[in-house]
C-alpha positions as CSV (number, residue, x, y, z in Angstrom):
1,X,0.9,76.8,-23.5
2,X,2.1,75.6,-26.9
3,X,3.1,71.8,-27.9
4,X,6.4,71.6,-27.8
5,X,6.8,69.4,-31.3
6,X,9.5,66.9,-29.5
7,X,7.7,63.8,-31.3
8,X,8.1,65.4,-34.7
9,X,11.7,66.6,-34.2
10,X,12.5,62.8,-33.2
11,X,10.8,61.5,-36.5
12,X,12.7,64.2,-38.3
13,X,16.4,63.5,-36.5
14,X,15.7,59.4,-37.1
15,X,15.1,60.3,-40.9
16,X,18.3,61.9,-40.8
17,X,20.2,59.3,-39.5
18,X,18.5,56.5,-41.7
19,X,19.7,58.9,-44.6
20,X,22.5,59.3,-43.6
21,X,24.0,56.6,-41.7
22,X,22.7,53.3,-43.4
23,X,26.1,52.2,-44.0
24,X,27.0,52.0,-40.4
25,X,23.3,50.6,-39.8
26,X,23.8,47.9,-42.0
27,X,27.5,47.0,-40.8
28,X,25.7,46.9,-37.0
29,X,23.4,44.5,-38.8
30,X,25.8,42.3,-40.5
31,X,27.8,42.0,-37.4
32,X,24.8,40.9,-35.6
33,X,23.6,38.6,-37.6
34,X,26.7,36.7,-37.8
35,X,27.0,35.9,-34.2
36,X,23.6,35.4,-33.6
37,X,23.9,32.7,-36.7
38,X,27.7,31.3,-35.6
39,X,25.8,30.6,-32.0
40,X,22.6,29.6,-32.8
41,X,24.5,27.2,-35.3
42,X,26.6,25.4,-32.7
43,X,23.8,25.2,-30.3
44,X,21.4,24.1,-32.9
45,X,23.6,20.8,-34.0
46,X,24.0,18.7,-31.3
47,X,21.0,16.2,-31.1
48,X,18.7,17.7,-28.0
49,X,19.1,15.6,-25.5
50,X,23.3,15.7,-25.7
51,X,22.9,19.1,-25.7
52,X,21.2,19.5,-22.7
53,X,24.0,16.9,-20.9
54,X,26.4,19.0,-21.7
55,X,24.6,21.5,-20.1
56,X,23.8,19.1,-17.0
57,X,27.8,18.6,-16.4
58,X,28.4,22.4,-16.7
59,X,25.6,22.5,-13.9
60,X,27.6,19.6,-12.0
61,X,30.5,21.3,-12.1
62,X,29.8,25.1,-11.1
63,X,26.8,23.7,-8.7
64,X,26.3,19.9,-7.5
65,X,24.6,16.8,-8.6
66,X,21.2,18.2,-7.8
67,X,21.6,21.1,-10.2
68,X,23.0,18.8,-13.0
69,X,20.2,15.8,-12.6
70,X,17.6,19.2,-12.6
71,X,18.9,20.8,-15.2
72,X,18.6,17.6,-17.5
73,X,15.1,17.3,-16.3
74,X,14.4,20.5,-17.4
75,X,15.5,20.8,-20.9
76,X,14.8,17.6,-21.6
77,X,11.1,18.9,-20.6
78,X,11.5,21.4,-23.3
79,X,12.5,18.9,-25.9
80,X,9.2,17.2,-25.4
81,X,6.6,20.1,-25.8
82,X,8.6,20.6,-28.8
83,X,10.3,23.9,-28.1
84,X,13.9,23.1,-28.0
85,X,14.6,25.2,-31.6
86,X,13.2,28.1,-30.2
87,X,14.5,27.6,-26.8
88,X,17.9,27.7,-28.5
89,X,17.0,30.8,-30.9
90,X,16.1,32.4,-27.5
91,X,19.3,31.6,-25.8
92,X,21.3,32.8,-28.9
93,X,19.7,35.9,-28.9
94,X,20.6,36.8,-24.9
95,X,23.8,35.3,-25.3
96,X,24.5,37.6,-28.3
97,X,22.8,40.5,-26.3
98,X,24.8,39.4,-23.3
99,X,28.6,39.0,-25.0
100,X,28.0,43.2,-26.7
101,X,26.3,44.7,-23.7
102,X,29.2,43.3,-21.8
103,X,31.7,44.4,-23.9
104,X,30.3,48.1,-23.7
105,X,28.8,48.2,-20.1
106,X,32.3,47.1,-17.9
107,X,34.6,49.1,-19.7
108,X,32.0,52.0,-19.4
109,X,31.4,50.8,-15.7
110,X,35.5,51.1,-15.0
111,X,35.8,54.6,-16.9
112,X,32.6,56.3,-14.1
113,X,34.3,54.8,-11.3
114,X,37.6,56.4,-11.9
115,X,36.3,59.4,-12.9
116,X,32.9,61.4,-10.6
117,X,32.5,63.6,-13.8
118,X,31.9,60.6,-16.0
119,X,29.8,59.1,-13.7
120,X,27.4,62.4,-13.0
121,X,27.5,62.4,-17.2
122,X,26.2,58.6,-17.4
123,X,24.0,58.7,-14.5
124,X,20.7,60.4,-16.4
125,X,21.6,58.2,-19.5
126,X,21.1,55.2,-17.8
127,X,18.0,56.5,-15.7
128,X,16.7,57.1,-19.4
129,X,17.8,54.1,-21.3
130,X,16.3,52.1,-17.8
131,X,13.0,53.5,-17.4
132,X,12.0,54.1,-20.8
133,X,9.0,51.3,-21.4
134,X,11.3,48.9,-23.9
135,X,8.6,48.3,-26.7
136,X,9.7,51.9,-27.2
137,X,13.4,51.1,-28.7
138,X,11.8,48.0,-31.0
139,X,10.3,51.3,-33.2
140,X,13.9,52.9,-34.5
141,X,15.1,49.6,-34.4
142,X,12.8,47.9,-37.0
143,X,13.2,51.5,-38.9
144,X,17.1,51.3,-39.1
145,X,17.4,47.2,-39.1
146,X,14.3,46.2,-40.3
147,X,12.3,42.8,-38.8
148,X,13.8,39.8,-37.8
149,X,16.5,39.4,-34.9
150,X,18.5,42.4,-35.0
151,X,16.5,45.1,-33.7
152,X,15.8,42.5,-31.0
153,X,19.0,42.5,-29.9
154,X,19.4,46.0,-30.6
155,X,16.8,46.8,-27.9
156,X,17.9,44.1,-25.5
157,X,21.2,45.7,-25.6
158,X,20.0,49.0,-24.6
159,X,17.8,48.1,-22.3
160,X,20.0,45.8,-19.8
161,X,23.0,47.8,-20.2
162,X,22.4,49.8,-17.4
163,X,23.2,47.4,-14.9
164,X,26.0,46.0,-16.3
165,X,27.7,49.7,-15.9
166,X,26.2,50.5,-12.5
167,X,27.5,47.0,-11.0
168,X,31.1,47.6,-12.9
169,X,31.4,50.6,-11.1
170,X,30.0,49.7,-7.8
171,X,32.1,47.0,-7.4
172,X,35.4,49.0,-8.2
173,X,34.6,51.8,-6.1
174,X,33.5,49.1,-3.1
175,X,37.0,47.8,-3.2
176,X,38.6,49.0,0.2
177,X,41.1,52.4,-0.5
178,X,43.2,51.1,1.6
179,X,44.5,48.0,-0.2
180,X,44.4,50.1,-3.6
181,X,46.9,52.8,-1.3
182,X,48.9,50.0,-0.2
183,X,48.8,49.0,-3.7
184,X,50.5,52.3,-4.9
185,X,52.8,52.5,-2.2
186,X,54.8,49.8,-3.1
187,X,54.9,51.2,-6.8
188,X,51.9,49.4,-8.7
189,X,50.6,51.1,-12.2
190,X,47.3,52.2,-12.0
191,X,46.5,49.7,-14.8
192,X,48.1,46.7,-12.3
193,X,46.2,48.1,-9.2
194,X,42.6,47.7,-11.6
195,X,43.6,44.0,-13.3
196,X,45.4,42.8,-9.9
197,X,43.5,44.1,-7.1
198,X,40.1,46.4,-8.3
199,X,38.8,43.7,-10.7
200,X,39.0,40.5,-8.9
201,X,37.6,42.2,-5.2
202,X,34.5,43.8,-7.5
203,X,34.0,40.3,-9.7
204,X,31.1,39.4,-7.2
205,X,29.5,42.5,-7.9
206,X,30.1,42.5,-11.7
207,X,28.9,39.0,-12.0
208,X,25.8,40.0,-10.0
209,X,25.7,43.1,-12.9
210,X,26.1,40.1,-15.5
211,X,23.2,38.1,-14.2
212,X,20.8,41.2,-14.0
213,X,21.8,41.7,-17.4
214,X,20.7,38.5,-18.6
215,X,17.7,38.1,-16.8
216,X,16.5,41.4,-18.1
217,X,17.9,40.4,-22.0
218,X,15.1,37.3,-21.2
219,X,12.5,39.5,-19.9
220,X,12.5,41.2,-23.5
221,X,12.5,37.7,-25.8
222,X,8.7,38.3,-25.7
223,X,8.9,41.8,-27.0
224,X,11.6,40.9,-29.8
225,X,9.1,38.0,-30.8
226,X,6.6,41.1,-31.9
227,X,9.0,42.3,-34.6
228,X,10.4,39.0,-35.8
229,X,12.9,37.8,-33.2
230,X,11.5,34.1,-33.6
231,X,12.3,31.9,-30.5
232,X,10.3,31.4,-27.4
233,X,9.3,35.4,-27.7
234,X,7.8,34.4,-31.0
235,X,6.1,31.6,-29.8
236,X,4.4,33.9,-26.7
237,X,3.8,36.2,-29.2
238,X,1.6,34.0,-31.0
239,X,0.0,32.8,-28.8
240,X,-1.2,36.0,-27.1
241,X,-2.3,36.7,-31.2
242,X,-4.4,33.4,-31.0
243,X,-5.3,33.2,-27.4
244,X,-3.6,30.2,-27.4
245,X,-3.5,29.4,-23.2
246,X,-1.8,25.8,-23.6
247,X,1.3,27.2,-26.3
248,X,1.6,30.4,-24.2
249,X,2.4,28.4,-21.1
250,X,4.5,25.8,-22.7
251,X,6.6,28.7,-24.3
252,X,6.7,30.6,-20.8
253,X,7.9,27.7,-18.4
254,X,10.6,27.1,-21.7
255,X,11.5,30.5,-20.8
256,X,11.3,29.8,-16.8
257,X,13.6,27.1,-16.7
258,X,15.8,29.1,-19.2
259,X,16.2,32.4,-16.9
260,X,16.4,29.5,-13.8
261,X,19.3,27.8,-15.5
262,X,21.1,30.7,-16.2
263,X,20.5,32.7,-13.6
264,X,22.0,29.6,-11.0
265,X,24.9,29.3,-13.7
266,X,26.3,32.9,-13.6
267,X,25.9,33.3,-10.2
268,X,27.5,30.1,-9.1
269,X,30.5,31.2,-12.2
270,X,31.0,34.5,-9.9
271,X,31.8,31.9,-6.9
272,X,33.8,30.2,-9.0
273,X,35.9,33.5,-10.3
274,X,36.0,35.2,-7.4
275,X,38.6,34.7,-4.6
276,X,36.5,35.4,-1.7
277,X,34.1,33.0,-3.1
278,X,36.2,30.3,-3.8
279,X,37.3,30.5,-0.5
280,X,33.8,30.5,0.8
281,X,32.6,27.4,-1.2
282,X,36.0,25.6,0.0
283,X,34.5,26.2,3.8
284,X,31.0,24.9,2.3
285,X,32.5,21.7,0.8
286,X,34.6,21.0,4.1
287,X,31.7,21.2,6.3
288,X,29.5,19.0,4.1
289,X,29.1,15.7,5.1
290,X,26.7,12.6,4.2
291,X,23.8,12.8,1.8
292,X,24.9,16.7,1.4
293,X,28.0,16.3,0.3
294,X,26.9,13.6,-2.2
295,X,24.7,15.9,-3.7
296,X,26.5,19.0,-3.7
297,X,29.3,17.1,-5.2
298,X,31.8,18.7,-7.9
299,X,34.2,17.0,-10.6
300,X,37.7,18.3,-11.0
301,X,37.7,21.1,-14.0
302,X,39.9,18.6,-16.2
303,X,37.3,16.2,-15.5
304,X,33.6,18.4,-16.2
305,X,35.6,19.6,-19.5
306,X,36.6,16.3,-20.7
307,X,33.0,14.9,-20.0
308,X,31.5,18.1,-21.8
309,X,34.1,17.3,-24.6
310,X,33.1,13.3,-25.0
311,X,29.2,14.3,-25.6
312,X,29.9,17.6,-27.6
313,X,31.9,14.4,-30.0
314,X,29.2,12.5,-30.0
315,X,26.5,14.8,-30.9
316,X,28.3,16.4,-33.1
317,X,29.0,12.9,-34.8
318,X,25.5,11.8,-34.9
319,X,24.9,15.4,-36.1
320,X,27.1,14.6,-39.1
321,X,26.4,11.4,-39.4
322,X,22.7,11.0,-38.8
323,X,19.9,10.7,-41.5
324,X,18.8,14.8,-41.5
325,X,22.5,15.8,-43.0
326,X,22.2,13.9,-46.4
327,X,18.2,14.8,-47.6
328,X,17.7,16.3,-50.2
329,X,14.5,17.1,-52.0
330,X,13.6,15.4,-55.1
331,X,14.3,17.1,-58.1
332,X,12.0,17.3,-61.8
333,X,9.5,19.0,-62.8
334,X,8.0,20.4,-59.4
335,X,11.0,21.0,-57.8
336,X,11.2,24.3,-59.6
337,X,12.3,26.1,-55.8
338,X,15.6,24.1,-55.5
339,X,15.7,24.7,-51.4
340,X,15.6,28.9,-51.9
341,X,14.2,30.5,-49.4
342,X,11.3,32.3,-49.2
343,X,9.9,34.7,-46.7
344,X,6.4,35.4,-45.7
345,X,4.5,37.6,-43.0
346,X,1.3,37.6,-41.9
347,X,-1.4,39.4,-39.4
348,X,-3.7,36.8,-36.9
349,X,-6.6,37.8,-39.3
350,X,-8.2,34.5,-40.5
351,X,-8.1,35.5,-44.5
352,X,-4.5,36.4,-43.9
353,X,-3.5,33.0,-41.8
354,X,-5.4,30.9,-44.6
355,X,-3.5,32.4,-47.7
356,X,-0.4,32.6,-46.0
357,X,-0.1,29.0,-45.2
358,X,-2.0,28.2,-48.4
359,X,1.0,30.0,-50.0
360,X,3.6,28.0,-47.8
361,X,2.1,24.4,-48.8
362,X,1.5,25.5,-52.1
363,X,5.5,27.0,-52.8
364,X,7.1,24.2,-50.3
365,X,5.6,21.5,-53.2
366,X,7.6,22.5,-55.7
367,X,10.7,23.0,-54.0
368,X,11.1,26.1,-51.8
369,X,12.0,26.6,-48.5
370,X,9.3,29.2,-46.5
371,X,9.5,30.6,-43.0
372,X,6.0,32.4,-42.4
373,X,6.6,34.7,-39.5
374,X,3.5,36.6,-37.6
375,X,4.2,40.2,-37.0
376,X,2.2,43.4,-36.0
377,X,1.0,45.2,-39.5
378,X,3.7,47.7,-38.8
379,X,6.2,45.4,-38.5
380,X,4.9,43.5,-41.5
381,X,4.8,47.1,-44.2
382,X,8.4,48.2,-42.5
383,X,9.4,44.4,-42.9
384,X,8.4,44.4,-47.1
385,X,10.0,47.4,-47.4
386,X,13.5,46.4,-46.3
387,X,13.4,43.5,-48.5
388,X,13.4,41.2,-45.0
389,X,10.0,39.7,-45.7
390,X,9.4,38.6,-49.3
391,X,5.4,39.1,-49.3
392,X,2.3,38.9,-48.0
393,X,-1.1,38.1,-49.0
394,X,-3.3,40.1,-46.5
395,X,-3.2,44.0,-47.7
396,X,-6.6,45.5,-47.8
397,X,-6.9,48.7,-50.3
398,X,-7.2,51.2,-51.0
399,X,-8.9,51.9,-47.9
400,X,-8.1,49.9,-44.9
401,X,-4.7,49.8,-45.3
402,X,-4.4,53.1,-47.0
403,X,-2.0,54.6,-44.2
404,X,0.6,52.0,-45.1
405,X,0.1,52.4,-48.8
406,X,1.7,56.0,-48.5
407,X,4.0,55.4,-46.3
408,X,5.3,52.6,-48.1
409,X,4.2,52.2,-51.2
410,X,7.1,53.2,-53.7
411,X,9.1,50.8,-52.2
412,X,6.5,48.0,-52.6
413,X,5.2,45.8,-55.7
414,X,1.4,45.4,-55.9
415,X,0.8,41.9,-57.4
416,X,-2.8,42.5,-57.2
417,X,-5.8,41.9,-55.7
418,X,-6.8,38.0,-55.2
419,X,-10.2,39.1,-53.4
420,X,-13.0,41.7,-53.3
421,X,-14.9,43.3,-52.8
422,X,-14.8,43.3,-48.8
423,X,-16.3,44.9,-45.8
424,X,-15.4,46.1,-42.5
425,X,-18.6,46.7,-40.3
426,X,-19.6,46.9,-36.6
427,X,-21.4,43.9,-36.2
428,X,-23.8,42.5,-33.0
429,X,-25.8,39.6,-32.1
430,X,-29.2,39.2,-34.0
431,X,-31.3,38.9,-30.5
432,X,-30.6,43.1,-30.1
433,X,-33.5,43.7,-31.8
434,X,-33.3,47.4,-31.5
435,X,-29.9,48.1,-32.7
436,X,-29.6,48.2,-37.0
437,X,-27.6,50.8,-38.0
438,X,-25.1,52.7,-36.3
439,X,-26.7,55.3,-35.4
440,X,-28.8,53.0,-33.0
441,X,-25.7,53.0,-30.9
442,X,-26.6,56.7,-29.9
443,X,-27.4,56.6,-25.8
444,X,-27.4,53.1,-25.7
445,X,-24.0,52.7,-24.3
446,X,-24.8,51.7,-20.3
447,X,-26.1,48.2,-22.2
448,X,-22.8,47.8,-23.9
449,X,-20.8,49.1,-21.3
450,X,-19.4,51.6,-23.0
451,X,-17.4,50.0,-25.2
452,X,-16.5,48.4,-28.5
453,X,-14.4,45.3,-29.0
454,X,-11.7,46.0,-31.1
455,X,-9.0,44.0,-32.9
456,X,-5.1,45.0,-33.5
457,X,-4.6,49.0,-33.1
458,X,-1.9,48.7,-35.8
459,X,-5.0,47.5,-37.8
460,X,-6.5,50.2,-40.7
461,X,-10.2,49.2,-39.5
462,X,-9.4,50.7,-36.2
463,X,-7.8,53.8,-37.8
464,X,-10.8,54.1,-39.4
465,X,-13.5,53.8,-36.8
466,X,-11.6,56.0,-34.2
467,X,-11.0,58.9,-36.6
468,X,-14.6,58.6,-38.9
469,X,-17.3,56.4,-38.0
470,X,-17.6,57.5,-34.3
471,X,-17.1,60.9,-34.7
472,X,-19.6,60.7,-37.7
473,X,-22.2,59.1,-36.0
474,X,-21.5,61.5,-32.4
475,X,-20.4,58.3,-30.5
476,X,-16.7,59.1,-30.1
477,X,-17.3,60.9,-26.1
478,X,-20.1,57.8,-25.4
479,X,-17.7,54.4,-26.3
480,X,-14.3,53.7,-26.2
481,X,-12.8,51.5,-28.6
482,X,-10.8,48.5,-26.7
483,X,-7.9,47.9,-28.7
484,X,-6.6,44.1,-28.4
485,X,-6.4,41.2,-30.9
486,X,-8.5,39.3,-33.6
487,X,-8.6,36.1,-31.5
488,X,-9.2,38.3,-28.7
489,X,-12.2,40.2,-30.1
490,X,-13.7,36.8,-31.2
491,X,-13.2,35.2,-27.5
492,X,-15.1,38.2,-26.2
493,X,-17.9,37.8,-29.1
494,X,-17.6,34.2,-27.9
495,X,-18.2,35.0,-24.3
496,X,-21.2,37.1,-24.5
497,X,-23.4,35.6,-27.2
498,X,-23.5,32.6,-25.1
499,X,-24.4,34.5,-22.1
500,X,-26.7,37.0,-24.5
501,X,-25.1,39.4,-23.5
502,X,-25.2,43.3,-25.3
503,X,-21.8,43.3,-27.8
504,X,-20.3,45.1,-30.4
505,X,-17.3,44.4,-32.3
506,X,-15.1,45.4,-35.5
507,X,-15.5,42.6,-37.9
508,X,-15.7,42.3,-41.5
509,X,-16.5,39.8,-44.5
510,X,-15.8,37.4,-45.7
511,X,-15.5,35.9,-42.1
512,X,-16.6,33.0,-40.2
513,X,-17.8,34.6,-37.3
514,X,-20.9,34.9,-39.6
515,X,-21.6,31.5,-40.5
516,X,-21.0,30.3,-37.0
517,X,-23.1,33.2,-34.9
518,X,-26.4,34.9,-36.3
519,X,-24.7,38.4,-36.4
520,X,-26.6,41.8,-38.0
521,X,-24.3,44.1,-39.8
522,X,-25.0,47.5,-38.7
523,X,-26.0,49.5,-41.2
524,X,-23.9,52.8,-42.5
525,X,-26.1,55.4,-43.7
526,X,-23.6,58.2,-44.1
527,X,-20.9,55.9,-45.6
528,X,-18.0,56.8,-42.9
529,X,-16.3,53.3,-43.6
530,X,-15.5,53.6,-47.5
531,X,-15.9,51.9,-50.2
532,X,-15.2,48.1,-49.8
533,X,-11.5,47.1,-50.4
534,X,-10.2,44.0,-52.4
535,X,-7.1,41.6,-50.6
536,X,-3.8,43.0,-52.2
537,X,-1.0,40.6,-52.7
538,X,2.0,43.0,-52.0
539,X,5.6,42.1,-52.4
540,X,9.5,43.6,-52.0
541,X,10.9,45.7,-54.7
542,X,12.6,43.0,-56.9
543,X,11.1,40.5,-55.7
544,X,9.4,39.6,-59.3
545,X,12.9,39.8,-61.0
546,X,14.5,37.8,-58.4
547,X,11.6,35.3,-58.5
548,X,9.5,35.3,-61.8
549,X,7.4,32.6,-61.5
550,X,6.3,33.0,-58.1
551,X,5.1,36.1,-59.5
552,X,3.1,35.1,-62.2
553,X,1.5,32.4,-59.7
554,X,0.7,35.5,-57.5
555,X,-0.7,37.4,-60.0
556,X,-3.0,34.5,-61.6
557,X,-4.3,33.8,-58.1
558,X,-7.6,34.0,-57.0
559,X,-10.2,32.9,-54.4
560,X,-14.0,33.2,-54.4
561,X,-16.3,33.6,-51.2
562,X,-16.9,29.9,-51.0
563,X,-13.5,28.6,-51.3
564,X,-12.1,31.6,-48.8
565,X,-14.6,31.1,-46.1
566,X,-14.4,26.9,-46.4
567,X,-10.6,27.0,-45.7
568,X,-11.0,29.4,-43.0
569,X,-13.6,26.9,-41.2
570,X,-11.3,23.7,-42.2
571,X,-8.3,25.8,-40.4
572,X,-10.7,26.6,-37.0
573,X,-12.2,23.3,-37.0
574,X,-8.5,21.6,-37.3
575,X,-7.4,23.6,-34.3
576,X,-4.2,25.8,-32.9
577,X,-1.0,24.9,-35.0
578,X,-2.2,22.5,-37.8
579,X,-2.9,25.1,-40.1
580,X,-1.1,23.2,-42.7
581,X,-2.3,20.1,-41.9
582,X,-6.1,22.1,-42.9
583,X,-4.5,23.5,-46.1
584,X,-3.7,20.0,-47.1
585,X,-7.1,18.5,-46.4
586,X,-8.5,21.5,-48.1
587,X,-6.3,21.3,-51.3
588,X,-7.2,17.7,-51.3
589,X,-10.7,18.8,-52.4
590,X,-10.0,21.9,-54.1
591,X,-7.3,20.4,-56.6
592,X,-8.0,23.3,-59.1
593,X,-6.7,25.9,-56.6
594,X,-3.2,24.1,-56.3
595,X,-3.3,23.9,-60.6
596,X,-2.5,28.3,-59.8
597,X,1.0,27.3,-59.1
């Protein structure tokens, strides 16, 4: 049977509507960002812990003492693991997702349950928005919006409004006919019978369609971190990149007591809306007596809002009038950067993570503000070329990364290479004594178990040994390459030469791995990796005019062997998130490296 060429008639229809619709994209975009900024503003400037009391006397009033003193608790644990920015990026984004999925989903959900042909029309497009796997929607999203937040919400949105439309009309058609008869009888408009009788008999069941909706908005942060998204996704996203156990779980019981709070919130705000649940919880609350109805407890409205009011005062106060809203940085001669903003992406390879926060020390002394954000390679190239991330300092060509190159290049600056030559290699542990070249490998995979270690699949060396060096060598039907991580190949690497165990993996030099393990470079006889590559420095269109000097400090830059593989060990031996705190040392004792800018 012939292939049916539905991937490349999807490539060619998303072409056509980045051609032709970029205006509409980039109004989407704008909209976007400005709510996700107006939110993430106003819960960003309240001092932590005020925040969260506010939240603690929302969770007093919809829900009792209990939930108010454990809510505190819990945010106030995420303040001290240091999360609470990107707890509050996080929240901003669902929120956002939450407010335009609802604003699409119920009226959507009212229009299928007044009409069956609507409903047989939506019911496959649902099915397919549902069960489509979500990473799938983060691909047009980062090709029509670029990195960052957008396409984050972009896919949240499309994959939790489902429920939100199959709840709306659930609910509506649940609604007894008899009551909306007796409704029409005594002369009610169809619109009065929906806002006076429908609506408030289905709000249980649309409220239980908003909660699914945010719960499942949560269950992508993690996803939306991979392309940019920032928050607690970011943060789990980095540390599955750096096999970081300790930041992983801090950033996923963050996210816990996030989806917990919200989750009790809504569902005790559908109580709260509903008729039939008031008049449940007023049953509850006469029924309660001693310790339980201490705890279960609830203020007046007038008096939650006015409490919530007093603290929002304060904190915004001490927001105005603390010491963060009058810094400034020094000015003179090094402040050349005046606060502009900078942006910079970066791979979890080691040469990439050392120049990139080299980069951010050196630029943040003389005056600039940088965000350095970790993204898949993909995500990085598609990033540059929508002007969303300034530079980067890890592009290996014209080899490795050739792939991107073409696809991206003529709307990319090269500012040159800062490194080379390179290598990208197969290596394995010295004590296999019988294993030099790659064609060693040949029938010898039952002692490797038929596999080789692999880093990112978005990365060129993987490309490269898939499509060339196994098939070159006959090894593509004996091994399978096991795509993962970099931090994940070396833990792996890690594992099994102290066990001395048989391993192979993708590597390549300069690299640490090689000063720390006694590793042999298999040999390439037939050349099937390439000519060695040299570290491109690649930046936006414009980005040279827009920032000259930077630039030129770019272009002058360079690193040798020594000085490249000594801050890569001072950033390993420093540990998980004080890269900087290594570049410093490091600059400390290489003072003619931060003479380049």
């Amino acid at each position: 049977m012939p292939r049916l060429p539905l991937g490349s008639w999807v490539d060619t229809g998303v072409e056509f509507l980045q051609r032709h619709l970029s205006w509409l994209f980039d109004a989407i975009s704008t909209v976007v960002t400005g709510l996700y900024d107006g939110i993430d503003a106003v819960l960003s400037a309240p001092a932590p812990l005020l925040l969260a009391g506010i939240l603690a006397v929302a969770a007093w009033w919809l829900r009792g003492l209990l939930a108010a003193l454990l809510t505190m608790a819990g945010f106030a644990l995420v303040d001290s693991i240091g999360l609470w920015d990107e707890a509050m990026s996080t929240l901003s984004l669902v929120l956002v997702a939450t407010l335009i999925t609802l604003v699409i989903s119920v009226p959507l959900g009212i229009w299928a349950s007044r009409s069956d042909r609507v409903s047989a029309v939506l019911r496959p497009v649902l099915d397919f928005m549902q069960t489509m796997p979500a990473m799938v929607y983060l691909i047009p999203g980062i090709i029509f919006f670029g990195v960052g937040v957008v396409p984050g919400i972009i896919a949240t949105i499309i994959f939790s409004l489902p429920p939100g439309v199959r709840m709306t009309e659930l609910g509506i058609r649940q609604v007894d006919g008899e009551l909306v008869e007796a409704a029409d009888a005594f002369g009610t408009t169809p619109r009065d019978t929906l806002v006076r009788v429908q609506l408030p008999l289905a709000l249980p069941t649309i409220m239980a369609g908003v909660n699914q909706v945010i719960m499942l908005g949560l269950s992508m942060v993690v996803i939306a971190g991979m392309v940019g998204g920032g928050g607690l996704g970011g943060a789990v996203y980095k540390a599955i990149g750096n096999v970081d156990i300790g930041l992983g779980f801090e950033a996923g019981i963050s996210i816990v007591i996030l989806a917990m709070y919200l989750d009790r919130m809504t569902g005790a705000l559908g109580r709260q809306v509903s008729p039939l649940g008031r008049r449940a919880l007023a049953k509850v609350r006469a029924g309660a007596s001693g310790a339980a109805k201490v705890w279960n407890h609830r203020p007046q409205p007038a008096y939650a809002i006015a409490g919530a009011v007093v603290l929002a005062l304060v904190a915004g106060g001490l927001s105005t009038f603390g010491p963060g809203s009058g810094e400034t940085k020094a000015g003179g001669a090094a402040d050349i950067g005046k606060g502009r903003k900078i942006s910079l992406g970066y791979i979890p390879w080691d040469e990439g993570v050392a120049s990139t926060f080299l980069w951010k020390e050196l630029l943040e002394r003389r005056g600039f503000e940088v965000d350095a954000r970790q993204l898949e390679l993909g995500a990085l190239y598609t990033g540059l070329a929508g002007g969303q991330v300034d530079f980067q300092t890890d592009a290996w060509l014209p080899v490795t990364q050739a792939q991107y190159w073409k696809k991206y290049g003529n709307k990319l600056d090269d500012l040159g290479s800062w490194y080379g030559p390179t290598s990208i290699e197969l290596s394995v542990p010295s004590y296999m004594k019988d294993v030099k070249s790659l064609a060693d490998l040949k029938g010898k995979s039952s002692q490797f178990k038929g596999r080789i270690i692999g880093i990112e699949p978005s990365a060129g060396a993987m490309g490269l040994l898939k499509d060339k060096v196994l098939p070159a060598y006959g090894l593509d039907g004996e091994y399978k390459v096991v795509d993962g991580s970099t931090p994940g190949m070396l833990a792996e690497l890690k594992r099994a030469y102290e066990k001395k165990e048989p391993v192979a993996v993708v590597l390549w030099s300069p690299h640490w791995a090689y000063a720390s393990y006694d590793l042999h470079k298999l040999e390439d006889p037939k050349g099937s990796w390439g000519k060695g590559d040299g570290i491109h420095t690649l930046a936006r269109k414009g980005f040279a005019k827009d920032e000259p000097e930077v630039a030129k400090w770019l272009r002058s830059f360079k690193l040798n062997e020594e000085q490249l593989t000594g801050l890569e060990a001072k950033i390993q031996k420093s540990g998980k998130g004080k890269e900087q705190d290594a570049v410093r040392a490091w600059l400390d004792e290489h003072p003619e490296v931060a003479k380049m800018a």
